[in-house]
C-alpha positions as CSV (number, residue, x, y, z in Angstrom):
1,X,38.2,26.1,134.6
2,X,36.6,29.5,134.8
3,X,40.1,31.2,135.6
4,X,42.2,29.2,133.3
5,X,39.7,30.9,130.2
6,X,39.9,33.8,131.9
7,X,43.8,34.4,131.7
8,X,44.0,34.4,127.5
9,X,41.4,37.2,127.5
10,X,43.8,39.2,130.1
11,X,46.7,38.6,127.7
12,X,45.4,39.4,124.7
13,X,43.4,42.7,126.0
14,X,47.4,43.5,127.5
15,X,48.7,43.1,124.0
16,X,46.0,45.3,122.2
17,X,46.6,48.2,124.0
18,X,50.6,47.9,124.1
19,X,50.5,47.8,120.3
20,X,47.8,50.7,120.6
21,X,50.2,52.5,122.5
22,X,52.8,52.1,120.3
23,X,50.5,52.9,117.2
24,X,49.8,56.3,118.7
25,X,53.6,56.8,119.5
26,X,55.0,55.6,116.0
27,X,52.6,58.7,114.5
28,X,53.6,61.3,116.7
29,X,57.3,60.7,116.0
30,X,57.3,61.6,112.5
31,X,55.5,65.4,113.4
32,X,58.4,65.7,115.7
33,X,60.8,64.9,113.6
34,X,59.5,67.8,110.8
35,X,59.2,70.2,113.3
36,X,62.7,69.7,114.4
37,X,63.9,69.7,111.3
38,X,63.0,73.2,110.3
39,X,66.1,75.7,111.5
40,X,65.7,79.1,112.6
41,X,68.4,81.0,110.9
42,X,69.5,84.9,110.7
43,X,69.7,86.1,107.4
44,X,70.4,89.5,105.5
45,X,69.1,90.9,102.5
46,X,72.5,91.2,99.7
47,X,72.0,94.9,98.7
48,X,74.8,97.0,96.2
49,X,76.6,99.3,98.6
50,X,80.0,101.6,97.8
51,X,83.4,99.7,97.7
52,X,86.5,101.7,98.7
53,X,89.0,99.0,97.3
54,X,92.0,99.0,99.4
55,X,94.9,96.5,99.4
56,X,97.1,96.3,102.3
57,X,100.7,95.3,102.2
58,X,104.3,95.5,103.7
59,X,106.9,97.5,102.3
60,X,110.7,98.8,102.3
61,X,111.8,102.3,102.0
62,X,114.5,103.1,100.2
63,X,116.4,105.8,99.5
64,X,115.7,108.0,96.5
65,X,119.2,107.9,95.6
66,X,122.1,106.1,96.9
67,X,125.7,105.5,96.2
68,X,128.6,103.9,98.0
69,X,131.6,106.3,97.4
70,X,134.7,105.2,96.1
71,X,137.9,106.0,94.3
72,X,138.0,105.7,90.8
73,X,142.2,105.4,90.7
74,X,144.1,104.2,93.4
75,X,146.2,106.3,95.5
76,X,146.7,108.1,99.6
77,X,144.4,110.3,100.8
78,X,145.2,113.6,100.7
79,X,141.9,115.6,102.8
80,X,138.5,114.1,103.7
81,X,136.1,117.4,103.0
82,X,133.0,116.0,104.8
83,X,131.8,115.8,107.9
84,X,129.7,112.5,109.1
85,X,126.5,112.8,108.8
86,X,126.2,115.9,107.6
87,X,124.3,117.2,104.3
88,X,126.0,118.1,101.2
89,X,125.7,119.0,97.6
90,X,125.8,118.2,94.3
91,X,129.3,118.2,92.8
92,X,130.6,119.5,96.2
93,X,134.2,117.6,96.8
94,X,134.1,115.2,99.4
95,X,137.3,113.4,99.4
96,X,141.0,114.6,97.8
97,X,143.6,111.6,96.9
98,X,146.8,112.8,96.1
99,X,147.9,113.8,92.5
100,X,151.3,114.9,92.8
101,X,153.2,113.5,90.3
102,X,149.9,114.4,87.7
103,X,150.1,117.6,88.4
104,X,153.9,117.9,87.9
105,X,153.1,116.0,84.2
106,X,150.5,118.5,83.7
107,X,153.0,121.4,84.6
108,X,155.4,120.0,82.3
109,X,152.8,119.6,79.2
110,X,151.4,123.1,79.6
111,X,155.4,124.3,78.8
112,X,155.6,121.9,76.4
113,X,151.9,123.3,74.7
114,X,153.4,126.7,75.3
115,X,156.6,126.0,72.3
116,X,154.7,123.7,70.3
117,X,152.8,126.7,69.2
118,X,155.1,129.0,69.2
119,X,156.8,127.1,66.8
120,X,153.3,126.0,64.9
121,X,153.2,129.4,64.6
122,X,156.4,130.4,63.2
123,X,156.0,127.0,60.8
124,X,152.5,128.6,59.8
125,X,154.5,132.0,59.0
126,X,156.8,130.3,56.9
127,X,154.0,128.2,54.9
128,X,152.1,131.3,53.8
129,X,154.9,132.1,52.0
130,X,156.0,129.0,50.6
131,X,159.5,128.8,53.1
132,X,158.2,125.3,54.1
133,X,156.3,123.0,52.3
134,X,152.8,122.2,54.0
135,X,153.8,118.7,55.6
136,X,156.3,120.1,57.4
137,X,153.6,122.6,58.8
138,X,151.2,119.8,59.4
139,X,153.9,118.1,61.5
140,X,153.9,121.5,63.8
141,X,150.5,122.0,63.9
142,X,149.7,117.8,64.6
143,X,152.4,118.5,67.5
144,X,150.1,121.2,69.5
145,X,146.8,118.8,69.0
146,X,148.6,115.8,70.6
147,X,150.4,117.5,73.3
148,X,146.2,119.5,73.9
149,X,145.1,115.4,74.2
150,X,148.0,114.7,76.6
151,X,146.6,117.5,78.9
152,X,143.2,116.2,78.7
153,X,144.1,113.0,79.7
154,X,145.8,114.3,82.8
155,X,143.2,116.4,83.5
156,X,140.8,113.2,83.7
157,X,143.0,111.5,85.5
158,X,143.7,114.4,88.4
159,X,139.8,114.2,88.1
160,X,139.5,110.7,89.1
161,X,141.6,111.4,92.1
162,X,138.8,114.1,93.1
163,X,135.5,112.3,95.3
164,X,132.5,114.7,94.5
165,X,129.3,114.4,95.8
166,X,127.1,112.8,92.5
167,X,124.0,114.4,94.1
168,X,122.4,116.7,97.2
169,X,121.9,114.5,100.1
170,X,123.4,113.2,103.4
171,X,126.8,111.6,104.1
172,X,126.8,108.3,106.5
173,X,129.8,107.0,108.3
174,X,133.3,107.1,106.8
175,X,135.7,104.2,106.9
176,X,139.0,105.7,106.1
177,X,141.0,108.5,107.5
178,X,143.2,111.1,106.0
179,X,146.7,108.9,105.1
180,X,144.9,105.7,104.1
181,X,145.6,103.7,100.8
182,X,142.6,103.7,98.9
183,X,141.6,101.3,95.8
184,X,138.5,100.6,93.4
185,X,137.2,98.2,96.0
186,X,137.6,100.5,99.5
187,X,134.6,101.6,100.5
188,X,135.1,105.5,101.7
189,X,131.4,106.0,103.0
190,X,127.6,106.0,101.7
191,X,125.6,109.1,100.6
192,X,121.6,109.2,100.3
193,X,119.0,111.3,99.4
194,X,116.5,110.9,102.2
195,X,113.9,114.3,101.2
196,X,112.5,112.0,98.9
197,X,111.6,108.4,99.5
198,X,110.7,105.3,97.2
199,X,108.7,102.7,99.1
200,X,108.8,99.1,97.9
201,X,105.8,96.3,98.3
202,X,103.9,93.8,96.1
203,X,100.3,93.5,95.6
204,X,98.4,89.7,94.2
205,X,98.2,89.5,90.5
206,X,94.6,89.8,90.8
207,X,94.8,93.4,90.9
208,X,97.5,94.2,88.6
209,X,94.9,95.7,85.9
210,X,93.6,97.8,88.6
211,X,96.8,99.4,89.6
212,X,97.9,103.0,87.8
213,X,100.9,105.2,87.9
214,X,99.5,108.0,90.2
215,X,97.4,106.2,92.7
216,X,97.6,107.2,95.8
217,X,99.9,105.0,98.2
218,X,99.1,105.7,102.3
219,X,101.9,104.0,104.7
220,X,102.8,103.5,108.1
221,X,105.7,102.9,110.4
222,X,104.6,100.9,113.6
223,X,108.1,102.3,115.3
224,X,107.6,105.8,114.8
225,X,103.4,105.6,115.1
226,X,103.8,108.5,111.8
227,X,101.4,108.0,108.8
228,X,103.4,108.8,105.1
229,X,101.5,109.9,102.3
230,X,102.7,109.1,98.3
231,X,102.6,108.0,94.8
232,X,102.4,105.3,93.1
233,X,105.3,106.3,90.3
234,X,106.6,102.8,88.7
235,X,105.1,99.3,87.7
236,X,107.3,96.2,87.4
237,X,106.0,94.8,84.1
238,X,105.9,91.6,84.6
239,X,104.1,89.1,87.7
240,X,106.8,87.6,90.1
241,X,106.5,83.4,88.9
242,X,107.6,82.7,92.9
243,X,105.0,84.7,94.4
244,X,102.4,85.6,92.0
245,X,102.9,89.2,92.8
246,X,103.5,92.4,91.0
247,X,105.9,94.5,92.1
248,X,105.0,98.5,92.9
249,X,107.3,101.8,93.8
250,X,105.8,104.3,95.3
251,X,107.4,107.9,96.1
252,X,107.2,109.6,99.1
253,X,108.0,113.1,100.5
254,X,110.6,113.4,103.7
255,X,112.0,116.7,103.7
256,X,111.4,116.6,107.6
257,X,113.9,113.1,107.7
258,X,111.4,111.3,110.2
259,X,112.0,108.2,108.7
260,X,114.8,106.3,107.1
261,X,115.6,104.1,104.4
262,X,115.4,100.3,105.4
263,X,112.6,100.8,107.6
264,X,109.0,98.6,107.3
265,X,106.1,99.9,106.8
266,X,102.4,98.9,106.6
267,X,100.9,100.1,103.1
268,X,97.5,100.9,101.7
269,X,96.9,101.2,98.3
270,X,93.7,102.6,97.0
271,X,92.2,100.9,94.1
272,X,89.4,102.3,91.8
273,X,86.2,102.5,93.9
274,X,83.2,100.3,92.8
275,X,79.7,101.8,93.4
276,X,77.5,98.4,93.1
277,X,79.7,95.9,95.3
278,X,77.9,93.1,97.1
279,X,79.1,92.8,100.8
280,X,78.5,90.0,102.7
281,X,80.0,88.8,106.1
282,X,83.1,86.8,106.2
283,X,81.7,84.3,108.5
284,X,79.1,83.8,105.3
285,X,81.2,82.1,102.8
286,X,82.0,78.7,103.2
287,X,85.4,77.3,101.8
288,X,84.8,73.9,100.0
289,X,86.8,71.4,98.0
290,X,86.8,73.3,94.4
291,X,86.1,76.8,95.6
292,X,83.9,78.8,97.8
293,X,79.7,78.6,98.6
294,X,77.4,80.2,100.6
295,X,73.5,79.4,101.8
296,X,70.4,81.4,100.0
297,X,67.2,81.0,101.6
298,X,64.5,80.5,98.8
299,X,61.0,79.3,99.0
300,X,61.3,78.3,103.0
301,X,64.8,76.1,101.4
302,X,68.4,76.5,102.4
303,X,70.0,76.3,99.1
304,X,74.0,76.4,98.3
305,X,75.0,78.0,95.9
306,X,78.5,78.6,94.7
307,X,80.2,82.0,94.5
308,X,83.4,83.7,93.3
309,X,84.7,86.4,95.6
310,X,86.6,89.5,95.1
311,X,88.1,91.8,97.8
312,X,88.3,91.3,101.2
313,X,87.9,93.8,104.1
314,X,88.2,93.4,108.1
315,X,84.8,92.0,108.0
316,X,83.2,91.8,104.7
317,X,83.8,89.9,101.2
318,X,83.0,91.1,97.7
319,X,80.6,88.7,96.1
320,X,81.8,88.8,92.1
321,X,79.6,85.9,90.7
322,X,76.8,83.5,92.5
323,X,74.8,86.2,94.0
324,X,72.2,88.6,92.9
325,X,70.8,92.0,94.7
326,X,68.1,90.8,97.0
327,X,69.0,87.4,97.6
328,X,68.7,86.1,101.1
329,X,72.0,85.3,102.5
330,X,72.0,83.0,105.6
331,X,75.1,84.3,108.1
332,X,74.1,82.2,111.1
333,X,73.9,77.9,111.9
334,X,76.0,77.1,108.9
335,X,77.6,74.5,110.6
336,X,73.9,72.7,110.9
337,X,72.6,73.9,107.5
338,X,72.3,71.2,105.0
339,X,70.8,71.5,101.3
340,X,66.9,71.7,100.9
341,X,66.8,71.8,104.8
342,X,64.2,73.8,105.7
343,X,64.9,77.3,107.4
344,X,63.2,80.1,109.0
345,X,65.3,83.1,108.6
346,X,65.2,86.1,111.0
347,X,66.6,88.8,108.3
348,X,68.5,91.5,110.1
């Protein structure tokens, strides 16, 4: 009897403590749990610093000027003046098609100039003393002026069988040989003028009001490791609707010929420089579903706030709208951050 009263107590003194024990537990769980909850973060303090706004882009150079040569009139050629490759100038002839048969007209009109005023003359002789009446001198005299066009019109057309260089610069390959029969569509050979470049690249829309004529324009050829120095000298007017990009032309010096038109190049294009930029680390801003946030630490709180950026560096982003000087910026355990979670930020 003594042991079967005995055993209740026993369980019910078990029981007592197991739900003491998991009293005490049960309390210490929540502390835990808040002390866990607080993240140690690395921060920085957003301060205005000096901005040299660069774009970078990929470009084409170009020739300043460049013409395939052709004949105007069809025809044999007669001489080839030039040389391949070599430099020429302006109005220097290049290419002779032959003109026999113009000349022999022309020949034959300069006689036929030659009597048409001697006998305008003789006719104007006669007029000033009324032998002829004056339509019979008009006649004489209308004679010499269409026989002067006839020689003009030969003389264009002998032109037209004359290549001359259009401008100073450097002859490429040739195609044809002295005997061949050239036309309008036979391409002879290519002439450029390589002392002075034009470099072609776009920029984004978004800085097409902060583009001038003058800027300067730094580029690069990977190929030939040489760094080119120009101008920014012409401004499509109007954004591309396929890209969203403005079109630029820079110009470029190259009386040393170390590069070539149809070469790439790397470009940087210096923009106006902003004095009061905010910074911040890449790594910082946080692409989301309608834009772009990052976290500010304020009263012990991560907070997100959302931000519009502006230009973009190797490591840094310009901060245009979201941020204010002296803001703390969290740049570390974004992936854990959540809003209102509290943070301890070790500012650097």
């Amino acid at each position: 009897m003594t042991v079967s009263r005995t055993v209740p107590f026993i369980i019910l003194a078990v029981s007592a403590l197991l739900v003491s024990s998991c009293g005490s537990k049960a309390e210490e769980a929540p502390r835990r749990g808040a002390a866990q909850a607080t993240l140690t973060v690395n921060g920085i303090i957003v301060q205005p610093q000096q901005l040299e706004n660069i774009v970078r882009s990929s470009g084409t150079v170009l020739a300043s000027e460049s013409v395939d040569l052709v004949a105007e009139a069809a025809g044999r050629i007669e001489r080839i003046a030039f040389r391949e490759g070599a430099k020429v100038q302006k109005d220097e002839l290049l290419v002779k098609i032959n003109d026999d048969d113009l000349q022999a007209q022309l020949k034959k009109t300069d006689l036929q100039i030659q009597l048409a005023l001697e006998q305008e003359k003789r006719q104007r002789q006669l007029f000033e003393i009324n032998g002829i009446s004056k339509e019979q001198y008009d006649i004489a005299l209308n004679q010499v002026n269409t026989l002067k066009a006839d020689k003009e019109n030969l003389v264009a057309s002998i032109r037209k069988r004359e290549i001359r260089a259009p401008f100073e610069g450097r002859i490429g390959l040739r195609y044809v040989s002295e005997g061949s029969y050239v036309s309008s569509t036979t391409r002879i050979a290519s002439i450029q003028k390589i002392s002075q470049l034009k470099v072609d690249f776009s920029i984004p829309e978004k800085y097409a009001d902060k583009v001038s004529v003058g800027d300067a324009v730094q580029f690069s050829s990977e190929e030939t490791k040489q760094s080119f120095t120009g101008k920014l000298y012409a401004i499509e007017p109007k954004i591309d609707a396929a890209t969203r990009t403005l079109q630029l032309r820079a110009l470029c010096d190259n009386r040393s010929e170390s590069i070539f038109p149809g070469a790439y190049v790397q470009i940087e294009l210096k923009l106006k420089r902003t004095d009061d930029a905010l910074m911040v680390p890449t790594q910082a801003v946080i692409p989301v579903l309608k834009g772009q946030t990052v976290f500010i630490a304020r009263n012990g709180l991560a907070t997100t706030v959302p931000v519009k950026t502006g230009t973009r560096t190797a490591s840094a982003i310009q901060i245009i709208e979201g941020v204010a000087p002296g803001d703390t910026l969290i740049i570390t355990g974004l992936m854990q951050l959540r809003p209102n979670m509290p943070v301890k930020v070790a500012v650097q």
